[in-house]
N, C-alpha and C positions, 0 to 999 in steps of 0.2 A: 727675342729682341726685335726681330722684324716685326710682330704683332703689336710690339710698344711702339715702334716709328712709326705704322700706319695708322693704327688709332690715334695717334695723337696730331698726325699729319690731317687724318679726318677730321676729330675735332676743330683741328685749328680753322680749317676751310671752312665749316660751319657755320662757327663762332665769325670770321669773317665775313662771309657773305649776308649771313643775319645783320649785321654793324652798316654795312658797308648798303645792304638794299633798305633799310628801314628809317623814319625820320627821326630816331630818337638822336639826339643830342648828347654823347657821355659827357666829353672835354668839354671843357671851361672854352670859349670862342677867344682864344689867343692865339696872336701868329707862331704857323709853327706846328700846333698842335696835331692840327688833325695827318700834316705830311708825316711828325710821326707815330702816330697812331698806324696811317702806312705800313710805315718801317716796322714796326713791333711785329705788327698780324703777320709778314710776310717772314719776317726772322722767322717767327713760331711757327709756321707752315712748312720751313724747308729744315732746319737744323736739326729735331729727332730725325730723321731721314741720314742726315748726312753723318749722325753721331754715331746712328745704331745701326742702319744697313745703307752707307754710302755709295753702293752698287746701282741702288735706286735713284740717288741724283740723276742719272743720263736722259729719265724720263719723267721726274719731278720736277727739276730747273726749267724745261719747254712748259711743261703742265702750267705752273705755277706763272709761269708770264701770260699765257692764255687767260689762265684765272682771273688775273689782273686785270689785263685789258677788256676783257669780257664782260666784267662787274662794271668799268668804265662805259661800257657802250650800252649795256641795262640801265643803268642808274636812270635816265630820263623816265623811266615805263614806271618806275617808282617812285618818282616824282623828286628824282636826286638830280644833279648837276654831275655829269663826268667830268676828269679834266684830266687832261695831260699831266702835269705833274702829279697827280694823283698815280698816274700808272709808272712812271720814273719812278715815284718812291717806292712802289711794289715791286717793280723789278733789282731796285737796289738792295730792298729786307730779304728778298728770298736769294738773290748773289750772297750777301754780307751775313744771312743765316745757314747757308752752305758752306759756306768759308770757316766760320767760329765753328760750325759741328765738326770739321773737318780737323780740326786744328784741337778741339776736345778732343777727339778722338787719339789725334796724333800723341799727344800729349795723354790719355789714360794710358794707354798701350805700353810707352815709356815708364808712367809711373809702375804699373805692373809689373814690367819686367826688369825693372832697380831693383822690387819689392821681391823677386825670386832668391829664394835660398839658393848659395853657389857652391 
């Protein structure tokens, strides 16, 4: 299961930083959009972690605001605009993607053990 959190925790930073340093355009230019596009990438980065080996939050959660803030302070070399809320929303997807894995998890464990024969 740890090998599923990390891979997927890898992808996810990938798949982000590629979006996040590149000019391509996905979203539709509506307000809103791209803060959560933020939120999405930064949910996806932290929640297999917090699902599958939540031991690794303690070092994921700092990592993942670095990440964040980091890509904000590149962004110019690639010809992106940083912004502040921009890194607000990454710190709140990778909080609020820690939280929900967290709370899956609590929640399968529960459902599992209903599911034991008594």
């Amino acid at each position: 299961m740890k090998g599923i959190a990390f891979a997927s925790t890898a992808i996810a930073a990938l798949v982000i930083a590629c979006l996040a340093l590149s000019h391509t355009q996905l979203l539709i230019a509506m307000p809103g959009t791209d803060k959560t596009g933020h939120l999405i990438g930064f949910i996806a980065l932290t929640l297999p972690c917090a699902l599958l080996n939540p031991r690794a939050l303690k070092w994921l959660l700092p990592l993942a605001v670095l990440f964040g803030g980091g890509i904000e302070m590149i962004q110019p070399v690639f010809g992106r605009q940083g912004a502040w809320p921009d890194f607000y929303a990454d710190v709140l997807g990778a909080g609020a993607g820690a939280l929900a894995g967290l709370l899956m998890r609590r929640l399968a464990i529960r459902f599992l053990d209903s599911a034991k024969p008594r």
